[in-house]
BATITOR-866024 format. One record per residue: x, y, z of N, C-alpha, C in turn; residue in three letters. Coordinates in pm, 1 decimal, padded with zeros to 6 digits. Atoms other than C-alpha are relative to their C-alpha. Last residue first. Layout:
BEGIN
      nxx      nyy      nzz     caxx     cayy     cazz      cxx      cyy      czz   r
        X        Y        Z        X        Y        Z        X        Y        Z ALA
...
//
This chain:
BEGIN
      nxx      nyy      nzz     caxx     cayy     cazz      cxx      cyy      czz   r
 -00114.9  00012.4  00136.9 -00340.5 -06744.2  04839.5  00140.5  00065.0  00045.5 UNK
 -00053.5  00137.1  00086.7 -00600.6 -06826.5  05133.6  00131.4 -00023.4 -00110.3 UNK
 -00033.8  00012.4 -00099.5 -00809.1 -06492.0  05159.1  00068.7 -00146.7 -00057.4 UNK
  00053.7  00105.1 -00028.4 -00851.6 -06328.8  04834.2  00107.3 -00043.7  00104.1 UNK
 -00093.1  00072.3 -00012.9 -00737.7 -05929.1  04842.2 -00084.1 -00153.8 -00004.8 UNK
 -00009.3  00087.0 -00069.4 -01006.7 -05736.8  04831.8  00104.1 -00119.1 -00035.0 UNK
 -00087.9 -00084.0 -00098.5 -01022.7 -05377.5  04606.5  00056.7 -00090.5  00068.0 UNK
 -00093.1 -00083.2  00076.1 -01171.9 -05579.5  04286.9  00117.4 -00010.7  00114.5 UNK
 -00006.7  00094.2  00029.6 -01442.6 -05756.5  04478.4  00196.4  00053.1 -00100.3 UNK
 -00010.4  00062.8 -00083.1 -01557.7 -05464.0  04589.2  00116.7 -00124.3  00005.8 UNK
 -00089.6 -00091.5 -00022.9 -01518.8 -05248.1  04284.3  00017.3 -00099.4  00145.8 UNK
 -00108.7  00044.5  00094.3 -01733.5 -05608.7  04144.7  00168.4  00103.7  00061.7 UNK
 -00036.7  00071.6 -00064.6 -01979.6 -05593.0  04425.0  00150.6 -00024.7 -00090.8 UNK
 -00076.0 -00030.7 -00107.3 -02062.7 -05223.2  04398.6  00052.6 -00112.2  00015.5 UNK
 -00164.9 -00070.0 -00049.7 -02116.1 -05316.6  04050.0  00075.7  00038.5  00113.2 UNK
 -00112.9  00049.4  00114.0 -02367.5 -05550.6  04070.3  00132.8  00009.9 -00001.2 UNK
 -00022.6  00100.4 -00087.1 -02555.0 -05399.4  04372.6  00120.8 -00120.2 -00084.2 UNK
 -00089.2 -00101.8 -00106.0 -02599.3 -05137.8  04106.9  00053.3 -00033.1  00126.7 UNK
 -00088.6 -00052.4  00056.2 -02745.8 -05367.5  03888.1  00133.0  00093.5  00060.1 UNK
 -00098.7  00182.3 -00039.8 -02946.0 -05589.1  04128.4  00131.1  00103.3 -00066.8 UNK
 -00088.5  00014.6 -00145.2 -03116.6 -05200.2  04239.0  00090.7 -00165.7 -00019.9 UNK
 -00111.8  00122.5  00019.6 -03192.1 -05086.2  03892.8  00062.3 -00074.1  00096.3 UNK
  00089.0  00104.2 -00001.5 -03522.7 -04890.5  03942.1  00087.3 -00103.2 -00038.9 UNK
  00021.2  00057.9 -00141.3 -03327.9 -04592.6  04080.3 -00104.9 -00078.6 -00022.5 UNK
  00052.4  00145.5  00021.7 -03128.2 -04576.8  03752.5 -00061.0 -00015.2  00148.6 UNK
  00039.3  00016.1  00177.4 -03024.4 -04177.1  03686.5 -00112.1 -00133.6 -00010.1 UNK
  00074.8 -00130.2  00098.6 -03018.8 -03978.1  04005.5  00001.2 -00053.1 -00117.1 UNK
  00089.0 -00103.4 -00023.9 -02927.7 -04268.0  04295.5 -00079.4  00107.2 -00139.6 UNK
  00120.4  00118.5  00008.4 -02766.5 -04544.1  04017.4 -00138.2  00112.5  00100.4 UNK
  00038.0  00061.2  00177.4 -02504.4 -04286.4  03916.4 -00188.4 -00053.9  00024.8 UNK
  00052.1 -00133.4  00019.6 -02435.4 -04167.1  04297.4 -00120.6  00001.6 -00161.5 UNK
  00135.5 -00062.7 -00070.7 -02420.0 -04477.6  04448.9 -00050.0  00107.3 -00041.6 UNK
  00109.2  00124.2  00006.7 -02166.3 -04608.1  04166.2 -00155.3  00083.9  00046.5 UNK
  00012.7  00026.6  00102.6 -01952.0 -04292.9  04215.9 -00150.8 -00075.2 -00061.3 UNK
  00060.5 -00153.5 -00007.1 -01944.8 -04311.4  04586.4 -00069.3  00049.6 -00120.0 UNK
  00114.3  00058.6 -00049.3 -01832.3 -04683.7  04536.4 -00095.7  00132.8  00039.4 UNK
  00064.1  00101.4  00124.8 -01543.0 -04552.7  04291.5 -00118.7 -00039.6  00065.7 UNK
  00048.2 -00088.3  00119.0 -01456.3 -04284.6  04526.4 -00085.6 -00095.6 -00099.7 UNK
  00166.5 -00033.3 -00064.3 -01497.4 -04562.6  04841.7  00018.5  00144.5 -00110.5 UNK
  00101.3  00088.0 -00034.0 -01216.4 -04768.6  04620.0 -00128.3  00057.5  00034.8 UNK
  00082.3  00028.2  00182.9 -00984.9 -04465.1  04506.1 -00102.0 -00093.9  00038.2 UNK
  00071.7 -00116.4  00015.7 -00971.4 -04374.1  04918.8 -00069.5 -00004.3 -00142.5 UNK
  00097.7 -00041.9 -00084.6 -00870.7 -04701.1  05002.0 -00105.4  00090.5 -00061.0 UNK
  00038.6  00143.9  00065.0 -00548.3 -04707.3  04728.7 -00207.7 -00014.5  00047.6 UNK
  00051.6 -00069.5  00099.8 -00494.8 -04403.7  04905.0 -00075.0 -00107.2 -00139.6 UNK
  00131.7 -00096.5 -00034.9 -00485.9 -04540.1  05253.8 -00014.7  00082.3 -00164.5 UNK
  00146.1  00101.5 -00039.7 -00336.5 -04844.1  05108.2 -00034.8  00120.0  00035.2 UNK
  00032.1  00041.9  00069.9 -00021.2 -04592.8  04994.1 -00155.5 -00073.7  00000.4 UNK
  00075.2 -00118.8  00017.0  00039.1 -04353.3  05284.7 -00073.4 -00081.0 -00112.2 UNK
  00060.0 -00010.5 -00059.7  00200.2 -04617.3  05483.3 -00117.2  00092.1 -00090.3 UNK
  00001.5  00114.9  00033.8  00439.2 -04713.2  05189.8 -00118.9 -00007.4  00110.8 UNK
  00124.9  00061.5  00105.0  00494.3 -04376.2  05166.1 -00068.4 -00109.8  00006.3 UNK
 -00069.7  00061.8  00113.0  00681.3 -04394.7  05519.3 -00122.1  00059.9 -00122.8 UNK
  00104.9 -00059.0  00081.1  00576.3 -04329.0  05864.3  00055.6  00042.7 -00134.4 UNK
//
């Protein structure tokens, strides 16, 4: 049990902040933006994920 254990779980944790974020924005400011905000969750998504294959 290492940093190196502690790392992806924090790595993790910035990801569902940033998607917490998002949901929160688009809840109380844009709740007639739903591709938009489906947008960005896909990009922090898309971000956090490793591609399979490489």
């Amino acid at each position: 049990m290492g940093e190196s254990e502690a790392e992806p779980e924090e790595a993790n944790n910035r990801v569902i902040e940033e998607i917490i974020a998002v949901q929160r924005e688009f809840y109380f400011e844009n709740k007639n933006k739903e591709s938009e905000r489906r947008r960005k969750l896909r990009e922090i998504i898309d971000r956090a994920t490793p591609l399979k294959g490489q």
